[in-house]
C-alpha positions in Angstrom: 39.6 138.5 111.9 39.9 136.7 108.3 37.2 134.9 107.6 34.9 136.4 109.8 31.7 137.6 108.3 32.1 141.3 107.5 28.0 142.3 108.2 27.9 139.7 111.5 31.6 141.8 112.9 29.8 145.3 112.7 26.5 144.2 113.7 28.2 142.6 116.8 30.1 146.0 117.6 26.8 147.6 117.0 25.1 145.4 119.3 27.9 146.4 122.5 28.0 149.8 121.8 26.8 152.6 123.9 26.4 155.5 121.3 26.7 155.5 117.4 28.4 158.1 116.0 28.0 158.9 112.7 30.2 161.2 110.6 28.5 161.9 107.1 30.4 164.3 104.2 28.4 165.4 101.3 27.2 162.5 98.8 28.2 159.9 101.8 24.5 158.7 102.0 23.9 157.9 98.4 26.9 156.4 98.0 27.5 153.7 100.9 24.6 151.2 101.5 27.0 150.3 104.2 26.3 153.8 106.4 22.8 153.7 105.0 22.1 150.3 106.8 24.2 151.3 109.9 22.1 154.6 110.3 18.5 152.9 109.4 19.6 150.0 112.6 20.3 152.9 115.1 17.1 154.7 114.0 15.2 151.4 114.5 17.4 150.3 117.2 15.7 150.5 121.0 19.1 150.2 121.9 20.0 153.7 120.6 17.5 155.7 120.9 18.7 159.5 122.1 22.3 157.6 121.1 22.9 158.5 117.2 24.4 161.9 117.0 25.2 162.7 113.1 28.4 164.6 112.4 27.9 166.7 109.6 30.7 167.6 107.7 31.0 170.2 105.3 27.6 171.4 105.5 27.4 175.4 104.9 24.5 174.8 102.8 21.9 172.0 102.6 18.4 170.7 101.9 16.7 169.5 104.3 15.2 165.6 103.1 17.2 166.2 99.7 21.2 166.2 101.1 20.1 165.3 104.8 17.0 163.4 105.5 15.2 165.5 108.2 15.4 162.6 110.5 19.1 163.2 110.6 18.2 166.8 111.9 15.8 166.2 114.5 18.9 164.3 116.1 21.0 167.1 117.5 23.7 167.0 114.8 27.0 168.4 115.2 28.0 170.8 112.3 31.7 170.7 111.3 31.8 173.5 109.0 35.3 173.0 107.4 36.4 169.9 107.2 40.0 171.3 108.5 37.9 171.6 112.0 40.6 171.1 114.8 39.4 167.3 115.7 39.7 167.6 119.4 36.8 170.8 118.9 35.1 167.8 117.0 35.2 165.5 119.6 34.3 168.1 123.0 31.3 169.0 121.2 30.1 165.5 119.9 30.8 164.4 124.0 28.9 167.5 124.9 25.9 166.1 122.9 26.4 162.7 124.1 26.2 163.5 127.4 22.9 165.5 126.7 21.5 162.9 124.7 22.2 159.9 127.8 21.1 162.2 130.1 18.1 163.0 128.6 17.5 159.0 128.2 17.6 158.4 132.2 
C-alpha cells in the first residue's frame, strides 16, 4: 500500500510464509542487498529451516563460495540451466524439493 514501510511489508510476508523461494541469476548476490538480507533471514530464520530452496539460474559453471556461497549448495538447489527453461519444468521440480524439504522437517 503507499506509505507503508517497504522493509516492515516484506518482512511481514516473510514472517506468514511457509517456504522461501529464492531465484538467484549470475551477479544477483552482489548486487541486491535486498536478496542478500532476504536470504541471510531464512538462513537464520527457525521458521525456515529445510524451507529455502535456491533457484539457480544460468549456472553451467560456478565457484563454489566465489559465485555461490556453499551455504547456498548444501540447500538442495534447483539448477535452471538456460534461462529459456519451460517455467512449468521450473516450478514441478522446485515443488518436488519442497515437498522433500517439509517432509524431511516433520
Amino acid at each position: 500500500m503507499p506509505g507503508d514501510n517497504p522493509a516492515n511489508v516484506r518482512g511481514k510476508a516473510l514472517d506468514e510464509s511457509d517456504l522461501f523461494v529464492a531465484l538467484i541469476t549470475r551477479g544477483a548476490l552482489d548486487e541486491s542487498e535486498l536478496l542478500r538480507g532476504e536470504i541471510q533471514y531464512a538462513l537464520t530464520s527457525e521458521r525456515f529451516e529445510r524451507r529455502l530452496i535456491p533457484v539457480l539460474v544460468d549456472f553451467v559453471t560456478f565457484q563454489a563460495g566465489k559465485d555461490v556461497p556453499w551455504i547456498l549448495l548444501k540447500l538442495n538447489p534447483v539448477y535452471v540451466l538456460r534461462p529459456y527453461d519451460e517455467f512449468a519444468e521450473v516450478i514441478d521440480r522446485v515443488r518436488i524439493v519442497a515437498e522433500q524439504q517439509i517432509n524431511a522437517a516433520h
